[in-house]
C-alpha positions in Angstrom: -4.1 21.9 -4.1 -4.6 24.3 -6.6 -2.2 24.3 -9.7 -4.3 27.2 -11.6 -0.8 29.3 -11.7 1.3 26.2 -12.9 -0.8 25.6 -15.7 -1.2 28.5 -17.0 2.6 29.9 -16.7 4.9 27.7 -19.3 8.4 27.3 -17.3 6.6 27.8 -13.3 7.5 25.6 -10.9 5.7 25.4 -7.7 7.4 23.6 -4.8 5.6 22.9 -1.9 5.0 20.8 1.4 1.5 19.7 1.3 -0.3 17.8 4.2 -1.2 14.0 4.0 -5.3 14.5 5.1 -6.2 10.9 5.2 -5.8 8.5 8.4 -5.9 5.4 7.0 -5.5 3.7 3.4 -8.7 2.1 2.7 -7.3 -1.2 0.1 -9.3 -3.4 -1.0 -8.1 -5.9 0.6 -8.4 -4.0 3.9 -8.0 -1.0 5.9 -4.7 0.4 7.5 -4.2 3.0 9.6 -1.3 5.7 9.3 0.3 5.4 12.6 3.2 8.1 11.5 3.2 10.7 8.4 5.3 13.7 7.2 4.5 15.9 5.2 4.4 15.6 1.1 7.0 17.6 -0.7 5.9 18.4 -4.1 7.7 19.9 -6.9 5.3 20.7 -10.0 7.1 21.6 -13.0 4.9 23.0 -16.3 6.9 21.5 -19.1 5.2 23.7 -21.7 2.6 22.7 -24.0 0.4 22.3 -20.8 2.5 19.0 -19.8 3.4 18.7 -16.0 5.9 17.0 -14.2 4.7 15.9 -10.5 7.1 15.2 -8.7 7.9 14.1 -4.9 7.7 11.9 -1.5 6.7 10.8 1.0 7.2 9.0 4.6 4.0 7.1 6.1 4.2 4.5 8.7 1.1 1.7 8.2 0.0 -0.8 10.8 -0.3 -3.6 8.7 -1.4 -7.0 9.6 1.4 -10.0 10.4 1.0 -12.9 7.4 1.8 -15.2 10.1 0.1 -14.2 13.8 -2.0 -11.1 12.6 -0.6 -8.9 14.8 -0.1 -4.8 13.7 3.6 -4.1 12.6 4.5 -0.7 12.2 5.2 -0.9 8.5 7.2 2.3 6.7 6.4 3.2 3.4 9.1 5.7 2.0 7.2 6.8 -1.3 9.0 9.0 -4.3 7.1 9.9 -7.9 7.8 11.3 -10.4 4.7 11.7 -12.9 3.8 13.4 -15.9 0.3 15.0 -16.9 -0.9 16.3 -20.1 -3.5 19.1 -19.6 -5.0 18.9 -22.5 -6.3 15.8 -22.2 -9.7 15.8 -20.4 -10.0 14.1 -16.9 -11.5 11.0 -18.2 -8.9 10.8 -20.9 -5.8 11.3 -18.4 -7.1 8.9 -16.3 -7.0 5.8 -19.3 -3.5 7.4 -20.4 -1.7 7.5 -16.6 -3.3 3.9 -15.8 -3.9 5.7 -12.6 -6.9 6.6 -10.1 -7.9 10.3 -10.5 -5.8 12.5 -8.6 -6.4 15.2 -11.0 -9.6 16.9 -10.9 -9.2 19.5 -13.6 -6.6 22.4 -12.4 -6.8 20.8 -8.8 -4.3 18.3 -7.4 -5.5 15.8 -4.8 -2.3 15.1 -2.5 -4.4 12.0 -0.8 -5.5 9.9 -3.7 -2.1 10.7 -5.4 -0.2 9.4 -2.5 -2.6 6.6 -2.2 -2.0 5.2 -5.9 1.2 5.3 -4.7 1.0 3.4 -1.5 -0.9 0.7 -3.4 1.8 0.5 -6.3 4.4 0.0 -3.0 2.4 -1.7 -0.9 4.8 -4.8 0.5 3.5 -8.5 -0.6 4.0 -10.0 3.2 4.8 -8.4 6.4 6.0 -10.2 9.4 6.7 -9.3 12.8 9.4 -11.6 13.3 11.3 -13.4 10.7 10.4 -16.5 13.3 7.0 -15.3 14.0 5.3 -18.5 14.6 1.7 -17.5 13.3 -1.5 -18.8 15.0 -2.7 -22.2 16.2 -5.0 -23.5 13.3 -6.9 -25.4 15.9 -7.7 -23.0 18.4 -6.5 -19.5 17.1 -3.9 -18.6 20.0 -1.1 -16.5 19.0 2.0 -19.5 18.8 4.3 -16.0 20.2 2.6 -15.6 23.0 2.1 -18.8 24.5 1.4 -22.5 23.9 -1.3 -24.4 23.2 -2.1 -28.3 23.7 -4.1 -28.5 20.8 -3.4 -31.8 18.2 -2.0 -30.5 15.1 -0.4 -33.5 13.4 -3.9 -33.8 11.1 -4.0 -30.5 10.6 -3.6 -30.2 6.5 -6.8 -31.8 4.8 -4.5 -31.7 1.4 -2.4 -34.3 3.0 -4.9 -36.5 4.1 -4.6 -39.1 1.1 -0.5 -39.0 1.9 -1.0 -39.8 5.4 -3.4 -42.4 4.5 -1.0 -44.4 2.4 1.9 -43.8 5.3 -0.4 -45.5 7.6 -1.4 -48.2 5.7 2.1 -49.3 4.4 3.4 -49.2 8.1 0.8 -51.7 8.9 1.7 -54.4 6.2 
């Protein structure tokens, strides 16, 4: 998005409803795909002294993984910011002073990478599909919500081993 005319008018605003291009958030820690987006509502502000305010939100639904059982849950992220950029500061320099990934590219705005700093600053810690969600049999994989397994689990946590040892050995004596 082009913010030429905000830049260069002290007092402008420009509001607009800009589309979300992406169709998935590549994290590094995966990637998620956008299962339900609106548009981004944008109000740029020049402050004067070639300072903007960004402001806005957002409403994305992820598929993101269950903690527990792995399954996709429909995960909305409702995102608002509210950001300031000096313009006189080069690219490089704005980018060390907003702590941020570059969604400014000189006089140009990108809506995707600003939305996804966003997204990763709001990204929840643990999703679940179920509050109960009984996760996955660590012997044989199978989803514990879907159906049972006969698999032995009562040695399942190697951590435990030396405790279960000493249990064992003091109900013998």
């Amino acid at each position: 998005m082009n913010l030429t005319e905000v830049i260069l008018n002290e007092g402008k605003v420009l509001t607009a409803d800009a589309p979300l291009e992406c169709g998935t958030f590549e994290m590094p820690f995966g990637s998620f795909p956008i299962s339900k987006k609106s548009p981004v509502h944008l109000e740029i502000r020049n402050m004067g002294d070639r300072k903007l305010s960004i402001r806005g939100n957002v409403s994305v639904e992820v598929l993101i993984g269950c903690a527990r059982c792995l399954e996709d849950v429909p995960t909305a992220l409702d995102l608002e910011f509210d950001l300031e950029a000096d313009m006189k500061l080069s690219d490089e320099e704005r980018i060390r002073e907003m702590d941020e990934s570059p969604f400014l590219h000189g006089y140009n705005l990108d809506v995707d990478k600003l939305v996804y700093g966003e997204a990763l600053l709001n990204w929840p810690a643990q999703v679940l599909c179920k509050e109960d969600c009984k996760g996955l049999c660590i012997v044989c994989g199978q989803n514990l919500n879907q159906k049972t397994c006969n698999c032995d689990r009562t040695d399942f946590n190697p951590f435990m081993a030396k405790i279960r040892d000493i249990y064992l050995a003091n109900k013998e004596v």
